[in-house]
DSSP file (Angstrom, degrees, kcal/mol; ACC not computed):
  #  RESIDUE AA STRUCTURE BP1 BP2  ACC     N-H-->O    O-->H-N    N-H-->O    O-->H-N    TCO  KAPPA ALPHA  PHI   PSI    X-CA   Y-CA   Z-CA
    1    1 A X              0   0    0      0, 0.0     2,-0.1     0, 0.0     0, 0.0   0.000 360.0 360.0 360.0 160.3  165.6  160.6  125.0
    2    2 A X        -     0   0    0      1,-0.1     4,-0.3     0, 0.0     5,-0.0  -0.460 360.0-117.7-113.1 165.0  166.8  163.3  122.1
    3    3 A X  S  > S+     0   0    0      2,-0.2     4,-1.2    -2,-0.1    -1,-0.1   0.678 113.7  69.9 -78.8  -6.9  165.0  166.7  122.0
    4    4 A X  H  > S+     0   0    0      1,-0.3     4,-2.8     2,-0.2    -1,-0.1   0.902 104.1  41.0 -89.6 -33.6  163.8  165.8  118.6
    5    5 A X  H  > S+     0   0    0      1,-0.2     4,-1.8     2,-0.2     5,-0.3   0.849 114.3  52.5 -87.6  -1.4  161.5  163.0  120.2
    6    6 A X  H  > S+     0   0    0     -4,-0.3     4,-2.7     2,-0.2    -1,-0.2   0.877 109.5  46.8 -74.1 -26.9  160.5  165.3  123.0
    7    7 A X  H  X S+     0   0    0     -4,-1.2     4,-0.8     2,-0.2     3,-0.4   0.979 111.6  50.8 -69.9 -54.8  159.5  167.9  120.6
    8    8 A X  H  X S+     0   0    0     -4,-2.8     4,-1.1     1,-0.2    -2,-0.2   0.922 114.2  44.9 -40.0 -51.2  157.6  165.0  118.5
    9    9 A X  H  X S+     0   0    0     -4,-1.8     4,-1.9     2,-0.2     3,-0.3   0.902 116.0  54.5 -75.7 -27.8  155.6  163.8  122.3
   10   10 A X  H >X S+     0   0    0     -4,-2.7     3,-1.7    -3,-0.4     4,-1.5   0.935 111.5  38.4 -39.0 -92.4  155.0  167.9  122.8
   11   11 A X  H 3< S+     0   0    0     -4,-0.8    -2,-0.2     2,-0.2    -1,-0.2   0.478 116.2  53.7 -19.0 -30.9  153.5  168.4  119.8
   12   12 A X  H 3< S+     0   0    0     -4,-1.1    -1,-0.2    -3,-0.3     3,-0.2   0.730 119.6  34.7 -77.2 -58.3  151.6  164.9  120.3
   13   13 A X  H << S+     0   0    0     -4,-1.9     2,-0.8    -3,-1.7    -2,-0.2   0.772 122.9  52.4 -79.9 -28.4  150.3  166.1  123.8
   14   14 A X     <  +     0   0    0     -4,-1.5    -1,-0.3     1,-0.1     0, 0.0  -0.981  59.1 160.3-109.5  93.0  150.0  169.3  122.6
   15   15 A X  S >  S+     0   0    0     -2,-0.8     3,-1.5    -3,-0.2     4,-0.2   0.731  74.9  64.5 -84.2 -27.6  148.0  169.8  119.3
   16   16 A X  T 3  S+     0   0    0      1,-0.3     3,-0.4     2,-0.1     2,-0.3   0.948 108.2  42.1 -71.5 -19.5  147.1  173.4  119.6
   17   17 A X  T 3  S+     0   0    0      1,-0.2     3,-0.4    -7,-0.1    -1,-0.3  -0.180  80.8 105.6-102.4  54.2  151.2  174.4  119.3
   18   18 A X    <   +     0   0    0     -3,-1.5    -1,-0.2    -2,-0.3    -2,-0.1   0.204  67.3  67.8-110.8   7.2  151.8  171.6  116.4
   19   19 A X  S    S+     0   0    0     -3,-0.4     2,-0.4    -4,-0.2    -1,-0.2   0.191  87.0 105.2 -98.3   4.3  151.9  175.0  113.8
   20   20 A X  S    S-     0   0    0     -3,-0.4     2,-0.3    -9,-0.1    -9,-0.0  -0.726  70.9-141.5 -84.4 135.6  155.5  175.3  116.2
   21   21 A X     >  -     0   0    0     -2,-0.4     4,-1.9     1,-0.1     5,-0.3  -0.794  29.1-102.9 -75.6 138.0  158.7  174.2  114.2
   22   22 A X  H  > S+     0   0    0     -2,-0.3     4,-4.3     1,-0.2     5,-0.1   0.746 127.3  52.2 -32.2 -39.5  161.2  172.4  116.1
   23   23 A X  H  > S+     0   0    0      2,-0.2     4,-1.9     3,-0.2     5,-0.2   0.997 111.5  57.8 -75.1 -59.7  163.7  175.5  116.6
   24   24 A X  H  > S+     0   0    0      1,-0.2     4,-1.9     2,-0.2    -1,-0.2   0.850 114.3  37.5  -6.9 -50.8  160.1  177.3  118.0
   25   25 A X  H  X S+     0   0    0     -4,-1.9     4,-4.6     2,-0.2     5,-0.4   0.959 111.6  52.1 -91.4 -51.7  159.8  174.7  120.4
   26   26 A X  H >X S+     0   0    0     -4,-4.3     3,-2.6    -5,-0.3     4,-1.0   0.858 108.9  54.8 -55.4 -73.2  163.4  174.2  121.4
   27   27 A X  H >X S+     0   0    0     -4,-1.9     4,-2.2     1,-0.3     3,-1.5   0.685 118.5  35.5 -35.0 -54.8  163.7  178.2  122.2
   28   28 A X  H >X S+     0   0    0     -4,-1.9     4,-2.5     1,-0.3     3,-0.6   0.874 113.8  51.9 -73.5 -32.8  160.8  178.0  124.5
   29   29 A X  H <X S+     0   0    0     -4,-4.6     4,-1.8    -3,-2.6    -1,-0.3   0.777 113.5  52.0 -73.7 -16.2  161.5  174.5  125.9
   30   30 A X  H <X S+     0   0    0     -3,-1.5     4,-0.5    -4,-1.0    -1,-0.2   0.814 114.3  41.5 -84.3 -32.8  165.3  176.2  126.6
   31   31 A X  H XX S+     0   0    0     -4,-2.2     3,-2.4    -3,-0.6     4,-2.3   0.975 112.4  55.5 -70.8 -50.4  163.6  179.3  128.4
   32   32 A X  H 3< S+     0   0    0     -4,-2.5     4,-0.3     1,-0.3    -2,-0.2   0.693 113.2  41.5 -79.2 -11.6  161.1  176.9  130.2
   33   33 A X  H 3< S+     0   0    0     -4,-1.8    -1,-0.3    -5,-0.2    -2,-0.1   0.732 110.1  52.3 -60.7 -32.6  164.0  174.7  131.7
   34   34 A X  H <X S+     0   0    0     -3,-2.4     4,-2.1    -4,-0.5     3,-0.2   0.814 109.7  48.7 -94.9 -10.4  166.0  177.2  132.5
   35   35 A X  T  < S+     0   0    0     -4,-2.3     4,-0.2     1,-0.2    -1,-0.2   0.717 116.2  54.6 -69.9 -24.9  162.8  179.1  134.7
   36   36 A X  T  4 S+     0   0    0     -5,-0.5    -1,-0.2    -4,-0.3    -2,-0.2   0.481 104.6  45.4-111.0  -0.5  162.5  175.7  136.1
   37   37 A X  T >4 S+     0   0    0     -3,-0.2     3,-3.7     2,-0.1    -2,-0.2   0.734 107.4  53.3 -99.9 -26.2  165.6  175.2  137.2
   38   38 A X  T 3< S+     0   0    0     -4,-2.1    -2,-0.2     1,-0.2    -3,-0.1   0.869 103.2  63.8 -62.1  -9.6  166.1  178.5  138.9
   39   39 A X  T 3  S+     0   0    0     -4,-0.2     2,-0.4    -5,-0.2    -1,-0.2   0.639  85.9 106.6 -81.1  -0.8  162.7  177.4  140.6
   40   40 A X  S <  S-     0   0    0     -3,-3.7    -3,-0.1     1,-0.1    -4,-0.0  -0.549  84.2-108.3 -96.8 139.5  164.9  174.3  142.2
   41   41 A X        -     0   0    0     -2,-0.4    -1,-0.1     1,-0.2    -2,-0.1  -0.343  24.1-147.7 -71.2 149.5  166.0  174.3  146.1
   42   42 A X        +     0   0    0     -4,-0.1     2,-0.4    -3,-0.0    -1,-0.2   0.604  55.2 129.7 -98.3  -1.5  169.4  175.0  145.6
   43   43 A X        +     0   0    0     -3,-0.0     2,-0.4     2,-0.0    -2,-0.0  -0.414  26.2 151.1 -46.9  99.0  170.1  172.7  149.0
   44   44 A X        -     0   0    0     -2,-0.4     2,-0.2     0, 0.0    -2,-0.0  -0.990  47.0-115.7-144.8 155.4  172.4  170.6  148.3
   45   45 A X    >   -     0   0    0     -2,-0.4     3,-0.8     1,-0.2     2,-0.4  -0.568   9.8-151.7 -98.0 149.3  175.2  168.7  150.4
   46   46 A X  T 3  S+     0   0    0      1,-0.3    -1,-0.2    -2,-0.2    11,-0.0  -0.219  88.8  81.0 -83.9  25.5  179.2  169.5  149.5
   47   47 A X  T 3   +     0   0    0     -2,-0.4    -1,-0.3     2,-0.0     9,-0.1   0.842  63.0 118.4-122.4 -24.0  179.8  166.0  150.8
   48   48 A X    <   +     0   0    0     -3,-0.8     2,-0.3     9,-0.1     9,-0.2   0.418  36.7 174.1 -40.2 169.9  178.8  164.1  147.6
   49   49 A X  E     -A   56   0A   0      7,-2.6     7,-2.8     5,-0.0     2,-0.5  -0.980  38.0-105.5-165.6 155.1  181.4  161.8  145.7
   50   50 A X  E     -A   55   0A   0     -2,-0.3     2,-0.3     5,-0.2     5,-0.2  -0.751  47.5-176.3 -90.0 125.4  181.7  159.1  142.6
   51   51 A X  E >   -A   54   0A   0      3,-5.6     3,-2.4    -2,-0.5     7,-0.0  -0.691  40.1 -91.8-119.0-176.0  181.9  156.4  144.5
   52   52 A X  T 3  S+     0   0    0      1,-0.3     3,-0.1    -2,-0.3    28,-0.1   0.457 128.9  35.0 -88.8  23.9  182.6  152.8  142.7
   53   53 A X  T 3  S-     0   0    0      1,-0.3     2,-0.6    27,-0.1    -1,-0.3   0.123 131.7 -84.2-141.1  20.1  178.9  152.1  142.5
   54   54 A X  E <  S-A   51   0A   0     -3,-2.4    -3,-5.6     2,-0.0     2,-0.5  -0.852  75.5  -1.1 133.3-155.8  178.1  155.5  141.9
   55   55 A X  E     -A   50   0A   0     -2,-0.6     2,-0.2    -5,-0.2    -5,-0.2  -0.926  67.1-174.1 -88.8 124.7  177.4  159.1  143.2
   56   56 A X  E     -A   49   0A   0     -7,-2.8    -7,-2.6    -2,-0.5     2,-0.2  -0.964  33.2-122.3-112.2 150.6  177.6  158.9  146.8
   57   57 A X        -     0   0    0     -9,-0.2     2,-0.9    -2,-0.2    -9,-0.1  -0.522  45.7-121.6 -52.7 133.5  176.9  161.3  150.4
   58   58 A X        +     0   0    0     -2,-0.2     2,-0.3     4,-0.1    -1,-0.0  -0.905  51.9 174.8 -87.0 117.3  180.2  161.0  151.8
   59   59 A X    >>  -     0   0    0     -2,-0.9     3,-5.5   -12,-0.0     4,-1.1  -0.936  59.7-104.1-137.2 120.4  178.9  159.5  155.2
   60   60 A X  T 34 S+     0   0    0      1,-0.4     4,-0.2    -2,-0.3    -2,-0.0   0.533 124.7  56.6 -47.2  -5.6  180.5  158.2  157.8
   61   61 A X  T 34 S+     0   0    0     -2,-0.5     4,-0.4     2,-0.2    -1,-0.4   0.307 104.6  59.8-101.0 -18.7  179.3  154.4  156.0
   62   62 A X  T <> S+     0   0    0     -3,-5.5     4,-0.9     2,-0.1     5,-0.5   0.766 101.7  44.8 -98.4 -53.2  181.1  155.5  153.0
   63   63 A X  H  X S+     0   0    0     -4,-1.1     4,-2.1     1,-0.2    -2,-0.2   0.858 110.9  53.1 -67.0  -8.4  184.5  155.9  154.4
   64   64 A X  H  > S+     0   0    0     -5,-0.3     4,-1.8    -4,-0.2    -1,-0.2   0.821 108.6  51.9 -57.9 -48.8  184.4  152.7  156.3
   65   65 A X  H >4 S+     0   0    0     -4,-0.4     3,-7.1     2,-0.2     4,-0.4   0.794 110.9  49.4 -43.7 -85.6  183.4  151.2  152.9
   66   66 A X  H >X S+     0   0    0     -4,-0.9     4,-5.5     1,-0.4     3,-1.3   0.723 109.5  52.4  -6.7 -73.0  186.7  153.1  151.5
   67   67 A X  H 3< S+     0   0    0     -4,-2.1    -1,-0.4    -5,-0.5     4,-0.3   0.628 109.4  46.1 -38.1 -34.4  188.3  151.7  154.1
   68   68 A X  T << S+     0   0    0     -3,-7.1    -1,-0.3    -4,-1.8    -2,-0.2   0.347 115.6  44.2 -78.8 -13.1  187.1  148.0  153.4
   69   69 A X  T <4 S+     0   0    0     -3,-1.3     4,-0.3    -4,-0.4     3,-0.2   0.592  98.0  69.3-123.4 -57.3  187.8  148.0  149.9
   70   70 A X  S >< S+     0   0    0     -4,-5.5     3,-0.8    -5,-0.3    -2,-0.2   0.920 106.6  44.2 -37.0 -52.4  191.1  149.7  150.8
   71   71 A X  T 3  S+     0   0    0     -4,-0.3    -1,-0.2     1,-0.2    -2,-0.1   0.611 113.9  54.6 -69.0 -10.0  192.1  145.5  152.6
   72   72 A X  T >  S+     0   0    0     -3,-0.2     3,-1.3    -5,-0.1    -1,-0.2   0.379  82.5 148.7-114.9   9.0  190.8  144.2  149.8
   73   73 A X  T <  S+     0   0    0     -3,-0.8     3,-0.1    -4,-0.3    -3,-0.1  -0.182  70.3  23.7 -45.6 129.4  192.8  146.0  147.0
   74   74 A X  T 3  S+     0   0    0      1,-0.4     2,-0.4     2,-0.0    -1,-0.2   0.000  92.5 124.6  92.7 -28.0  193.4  144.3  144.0
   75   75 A X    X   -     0   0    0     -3,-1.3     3,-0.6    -6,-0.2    -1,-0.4  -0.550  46.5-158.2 -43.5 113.9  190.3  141.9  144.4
   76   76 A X  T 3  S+     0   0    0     -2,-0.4    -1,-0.1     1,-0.2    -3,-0.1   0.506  79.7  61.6 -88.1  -0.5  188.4  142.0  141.9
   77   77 A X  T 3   +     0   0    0      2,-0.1    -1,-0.2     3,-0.0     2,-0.1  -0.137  66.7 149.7-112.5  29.5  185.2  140.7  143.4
   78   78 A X    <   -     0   0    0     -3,-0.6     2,-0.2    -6,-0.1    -9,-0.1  -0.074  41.9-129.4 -36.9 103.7  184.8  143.6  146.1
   79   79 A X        -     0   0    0     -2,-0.1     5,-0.2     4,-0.1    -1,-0.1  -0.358  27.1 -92.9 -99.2 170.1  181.2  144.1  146.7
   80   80 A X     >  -     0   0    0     -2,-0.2     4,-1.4     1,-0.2     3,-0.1   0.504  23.6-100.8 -69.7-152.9  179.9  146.8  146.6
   81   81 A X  T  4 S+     0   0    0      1,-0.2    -1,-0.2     2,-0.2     4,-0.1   0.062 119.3  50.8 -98.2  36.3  178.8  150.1  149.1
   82   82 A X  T  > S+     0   0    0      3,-0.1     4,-1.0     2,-0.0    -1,-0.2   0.620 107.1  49.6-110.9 -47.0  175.3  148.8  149.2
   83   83 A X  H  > S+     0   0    0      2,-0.1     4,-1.5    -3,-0.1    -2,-0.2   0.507 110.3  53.1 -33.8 -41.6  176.1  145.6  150.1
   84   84 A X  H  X S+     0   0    0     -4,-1.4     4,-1.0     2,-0.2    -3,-0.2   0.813 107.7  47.9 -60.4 -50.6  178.2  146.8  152.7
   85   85 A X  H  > S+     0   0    0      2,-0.2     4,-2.0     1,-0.1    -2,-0.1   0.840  97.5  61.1 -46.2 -46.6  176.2  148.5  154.1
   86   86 A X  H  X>S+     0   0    0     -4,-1.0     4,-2.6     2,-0.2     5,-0.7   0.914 107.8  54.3 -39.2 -60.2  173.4  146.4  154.3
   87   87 A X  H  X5S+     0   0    0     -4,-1.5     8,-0.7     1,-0.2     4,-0.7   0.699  99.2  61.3 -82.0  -3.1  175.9  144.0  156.5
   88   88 A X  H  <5S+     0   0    0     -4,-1.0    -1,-0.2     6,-0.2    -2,-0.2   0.946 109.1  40.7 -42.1 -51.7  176.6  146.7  158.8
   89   89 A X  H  <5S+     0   0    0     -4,-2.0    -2,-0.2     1,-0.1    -3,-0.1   0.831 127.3  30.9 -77.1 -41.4  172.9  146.8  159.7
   90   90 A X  H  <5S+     0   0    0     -4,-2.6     2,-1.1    -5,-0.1    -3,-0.2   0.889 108.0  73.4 -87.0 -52.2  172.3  142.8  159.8
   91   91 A X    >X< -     0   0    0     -5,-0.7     4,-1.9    -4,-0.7     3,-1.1  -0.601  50.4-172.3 -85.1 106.3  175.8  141.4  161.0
   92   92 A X  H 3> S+     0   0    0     -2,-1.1     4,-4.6     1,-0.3    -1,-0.2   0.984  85.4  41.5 -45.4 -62.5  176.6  141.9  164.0
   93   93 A X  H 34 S+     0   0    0      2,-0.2    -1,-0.3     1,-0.1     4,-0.2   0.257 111.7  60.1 -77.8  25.3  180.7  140.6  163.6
   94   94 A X  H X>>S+     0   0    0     -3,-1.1     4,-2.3    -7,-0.3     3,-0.9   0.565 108.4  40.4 -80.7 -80.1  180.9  142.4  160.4
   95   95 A X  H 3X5S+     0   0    0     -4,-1.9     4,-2.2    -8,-0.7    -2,-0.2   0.785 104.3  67.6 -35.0 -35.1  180.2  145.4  162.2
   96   96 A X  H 3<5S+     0   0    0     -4,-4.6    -1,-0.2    -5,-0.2    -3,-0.1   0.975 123.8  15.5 -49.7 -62.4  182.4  144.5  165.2
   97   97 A X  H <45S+     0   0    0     -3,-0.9    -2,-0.2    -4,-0.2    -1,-0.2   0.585 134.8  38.7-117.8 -20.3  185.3  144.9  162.9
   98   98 A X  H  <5S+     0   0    0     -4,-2.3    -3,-0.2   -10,-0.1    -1,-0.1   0.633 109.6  74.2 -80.6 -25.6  184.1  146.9  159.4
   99   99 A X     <<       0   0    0     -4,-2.2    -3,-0.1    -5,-0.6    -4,-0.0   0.274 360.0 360.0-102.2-147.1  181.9  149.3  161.6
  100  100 A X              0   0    0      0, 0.0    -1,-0.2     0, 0.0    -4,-0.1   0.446 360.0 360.0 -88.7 360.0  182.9  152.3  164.0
């Protein structure tokens, strides 16, 4: 979504500031983000990573993955760390030999 249609659904939701010009609205919407981020728990874990389905926790289930993917280099039908997991949890002999 752009800022120019968030300003339009402000304005929309908010009749009484519709005398705001866009640059009005962006200043304030730029203070009230940045008040609202400081307002955010700053807890967050160092362990993330881009993993090949996405931002992952690096987890003791992600570096097995690594690891599986790692025997399977050059495959192009890998699946993915969602999948994998999921048959850690279900398969028993997938875990015997992918899991810890």
């Amino acid at each position: 979504m752009t800022l120019e249609s968030q300003y339009k659904m402000y304005i929309q939701k908010n009749p009484e500031n519709s005398h705001w010009t866009y640059d009005e609205w962006l200043s304030w919407h730029s203070k009230w983000l940045a008040e609202s981020i400081k307002n955010i728990d700053p807890t967050v874990s160092d362990d993330f990573q881009i993993g090949p389905d996405g931002a992952y926790e690096a987890t003791e289930e992600f570096e097995l993955y690594q690891k599986y993917r790692d025997e399977f280099a050059g495959y192009e039908d890998v699946p993915g760390y969602s999948w994998f997991v999921s048959e850690l949890r279900k398969n028993k002999k997938f875990r015997e030999k992918y899991g810890k």
